[in-house]
N, C-alpha and C positions, 0 to 999 in steps of 0.2 A: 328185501325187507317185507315183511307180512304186512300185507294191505289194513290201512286204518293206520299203523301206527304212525307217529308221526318224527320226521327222521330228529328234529331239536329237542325231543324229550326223552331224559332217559334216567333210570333209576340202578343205581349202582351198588349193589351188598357186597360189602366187606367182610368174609367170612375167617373164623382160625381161630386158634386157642388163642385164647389170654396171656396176654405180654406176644404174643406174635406181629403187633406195630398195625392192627389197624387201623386204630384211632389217629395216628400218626401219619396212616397214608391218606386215614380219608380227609384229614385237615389240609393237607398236602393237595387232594386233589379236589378240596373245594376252593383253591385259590384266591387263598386268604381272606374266606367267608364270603365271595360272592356266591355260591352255590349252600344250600343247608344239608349241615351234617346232623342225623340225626340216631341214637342210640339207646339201649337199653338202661345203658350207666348213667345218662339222664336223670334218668329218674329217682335214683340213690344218691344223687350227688347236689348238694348243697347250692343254691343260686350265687348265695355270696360269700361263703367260705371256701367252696369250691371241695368241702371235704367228703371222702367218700363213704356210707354207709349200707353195703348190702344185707339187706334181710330177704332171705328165700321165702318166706312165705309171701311175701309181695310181688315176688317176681312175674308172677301171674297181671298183676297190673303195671308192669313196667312195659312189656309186652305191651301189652292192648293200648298203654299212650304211643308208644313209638310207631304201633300202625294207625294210630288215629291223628298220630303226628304228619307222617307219612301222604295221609290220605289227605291231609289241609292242603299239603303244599304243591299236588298234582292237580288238588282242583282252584289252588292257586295259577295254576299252567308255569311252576318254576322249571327252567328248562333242564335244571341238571339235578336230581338229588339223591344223597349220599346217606346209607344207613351202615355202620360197622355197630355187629353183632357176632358172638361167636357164632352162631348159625350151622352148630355140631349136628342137628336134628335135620334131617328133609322137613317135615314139619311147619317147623320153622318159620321157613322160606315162605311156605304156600300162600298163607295172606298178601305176601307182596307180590307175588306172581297173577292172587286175583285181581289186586287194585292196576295193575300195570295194563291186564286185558281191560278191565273198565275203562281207565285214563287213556287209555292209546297210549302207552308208555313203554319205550325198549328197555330189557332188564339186563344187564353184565352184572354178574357173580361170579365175586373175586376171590379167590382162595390166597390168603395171605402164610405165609412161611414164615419163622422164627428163625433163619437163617442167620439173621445177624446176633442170636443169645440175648435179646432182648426178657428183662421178668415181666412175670406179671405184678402186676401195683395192687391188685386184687387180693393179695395173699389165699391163693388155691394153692391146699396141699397138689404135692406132687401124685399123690396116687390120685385125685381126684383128677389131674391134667392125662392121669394115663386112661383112666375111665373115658374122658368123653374126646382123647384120642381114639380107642378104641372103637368109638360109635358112628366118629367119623367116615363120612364118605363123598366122592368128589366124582362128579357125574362127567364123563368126560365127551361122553355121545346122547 
């Protein structure tokens, strides 16, 4: 392990197309809310209707709560935290990769599969799923 970091804190992206289950998995691996999941769809989604409304031109600040979200809870010292995002973009990522050298925080980036034909709830046309399949890339080294 890289010196500094510390081996109980870790931050875990949940990365894949839409309807690929990772809100699913990451709820799964916060073990039934002791750890915070935290996401993009957040911020489209309703406190207490729970309904979902995306507008692309916001998206630009749905981002920026989810690393500010993000950044509370490492200087919280929460030991485990969980962000599922498509995370089709290297981009992307890079903010949480800075906060993680700041925090002393290990990163695992997860690349989730659609394996089991899950949709997306999102209603993305199909060709927009083949676009930012297409831009996808999974770092393997």
């Amino acid at each position: 392990m890289p010196e500094g970091f510390q081996d109980s804190h870790s931050l875990l992206l949940l990365r894949g197309l839409p309807g690929s289950g990772k809100s699913t998995l990451a709820h799964l691996l916060s073990e039934n809310g002791k750890y915070p999941v935290l996401s993009i769809d957040s911020y489209f989604t309703h406190p207490l209707t729970g309904e979902y409304n995306f507008e692309f031109q916001k998206n630009h600040l749905a981002y920026k709560q989810c690393e500010v979200r993000t950044k509370e809870k490492m200087e919280q010292e929460c030991e485990k935290i969980l962000v599922d995002n498509t995370f089709t973009l290297e981009w992307e990522m890079e903010p949480y990769f800075i906060l993680c050298a700041r925090y002393n925080y290990r990163i695992f980036v997860i690349t989730v599969e659609n394996r089991h034909g899950g949709n997306n709830i999102h209603a993305i046309p199909k060709d927009q799923l083949e676009k930012m399949a297409s831009k996808y890339r999974v770092k393997l080294m």
